[in-house]
C-alpha positions as CSV (number, residue, x, y, z in Angstrom):
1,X,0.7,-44.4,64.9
2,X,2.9,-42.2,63.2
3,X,5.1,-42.0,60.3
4,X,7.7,-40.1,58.9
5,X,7.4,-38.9,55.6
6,X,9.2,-40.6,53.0
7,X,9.5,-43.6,55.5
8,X,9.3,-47.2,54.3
9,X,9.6,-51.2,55.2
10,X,9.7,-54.3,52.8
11,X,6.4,-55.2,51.1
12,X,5.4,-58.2,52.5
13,X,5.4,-56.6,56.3
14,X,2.1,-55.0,57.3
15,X,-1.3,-55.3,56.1
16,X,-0.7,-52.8,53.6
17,X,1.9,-54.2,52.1
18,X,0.5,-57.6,51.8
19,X,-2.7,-56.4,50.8
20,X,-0.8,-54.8,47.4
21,X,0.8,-58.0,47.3
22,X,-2.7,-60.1,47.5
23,X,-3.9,-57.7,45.0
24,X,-1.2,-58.5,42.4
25,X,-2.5,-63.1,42.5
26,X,-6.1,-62.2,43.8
27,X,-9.1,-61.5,41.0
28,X,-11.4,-61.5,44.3
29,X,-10.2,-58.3,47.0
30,X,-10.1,-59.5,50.7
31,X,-8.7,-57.9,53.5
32,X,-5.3,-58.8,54.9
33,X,-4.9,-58.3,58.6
34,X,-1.1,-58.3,60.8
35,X,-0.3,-57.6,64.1
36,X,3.2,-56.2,65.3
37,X,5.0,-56.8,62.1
38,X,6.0,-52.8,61.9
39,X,5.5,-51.5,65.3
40,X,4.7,-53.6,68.5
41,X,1.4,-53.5,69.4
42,X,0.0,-52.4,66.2
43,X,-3.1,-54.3,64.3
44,X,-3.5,-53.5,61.2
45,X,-6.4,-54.4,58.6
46,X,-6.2,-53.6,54.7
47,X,-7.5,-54.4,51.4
48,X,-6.0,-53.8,48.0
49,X,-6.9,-51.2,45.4
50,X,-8.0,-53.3,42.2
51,X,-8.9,-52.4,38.6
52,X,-6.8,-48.8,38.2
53,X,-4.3,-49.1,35.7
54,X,-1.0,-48.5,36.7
55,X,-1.8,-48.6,40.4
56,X,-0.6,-50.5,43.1
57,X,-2.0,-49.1,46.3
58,X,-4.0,-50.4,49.8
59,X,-6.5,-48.7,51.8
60,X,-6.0,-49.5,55.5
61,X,-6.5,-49.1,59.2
62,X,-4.1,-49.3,61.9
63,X,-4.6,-49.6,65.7
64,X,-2.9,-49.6,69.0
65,X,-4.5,-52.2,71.3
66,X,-7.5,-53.8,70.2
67,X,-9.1,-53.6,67.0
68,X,-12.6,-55.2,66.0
69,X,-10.6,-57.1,62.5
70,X,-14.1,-58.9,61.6
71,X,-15.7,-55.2,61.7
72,X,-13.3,-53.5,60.6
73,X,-12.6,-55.8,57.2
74,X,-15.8,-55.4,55.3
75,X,-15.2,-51.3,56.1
76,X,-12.2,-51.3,54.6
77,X,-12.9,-53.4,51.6
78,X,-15.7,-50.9,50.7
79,X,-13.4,-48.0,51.1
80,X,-11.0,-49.7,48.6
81,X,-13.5,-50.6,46.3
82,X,-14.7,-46.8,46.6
83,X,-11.5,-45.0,46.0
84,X,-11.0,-47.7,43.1
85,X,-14.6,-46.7,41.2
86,X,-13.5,-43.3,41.7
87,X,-10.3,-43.5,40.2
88,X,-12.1,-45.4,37.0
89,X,-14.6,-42.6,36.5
90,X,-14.5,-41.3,33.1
């Protein structure tokens, strides 16, 4: 999967996107998953970025085909999590 730079699609299509906008009701993170809403054929699993000031922002996977969403969730919610405690660092 590919993208250009500077590219972009409306917020509430993709995982990505929803997961930024399940981060902005959500105290709790959980990992939104979508299949074909940008590209046909595309899975993609992603959980917001919670607890940086100023930041709205999802860490994600996408896919071609077949992708493990049950595996994959708890993965991504850790990465998110990670890159969140790392942004708070003082």
């Amino acid at each position: 999967v590919a993208y250009r730079v500077g590219s972009r699609h409306a917020l509430d299509r993709g995982a990505a996107g929803r997961a930024i906008l399940a981060g902005r009701s959500q105290a709790e993170p959980h990992a939104v998953a979508t299949t074909g809403e940008i590209q046909p054929g595309a899975i993609g699993v992603a959980a917001p970025v919670l607890g940086v000031a100023g930041l709205e922002a999802s860490v994600g996977v996408v896919a071609i085909g077949h992708l493990d969403v049950d595996g994959v969730s708890p993965e991504v919610l850790a990465a998110a999590a990670a890159v969140a405690e790392r942004l708070t660092r003082s």
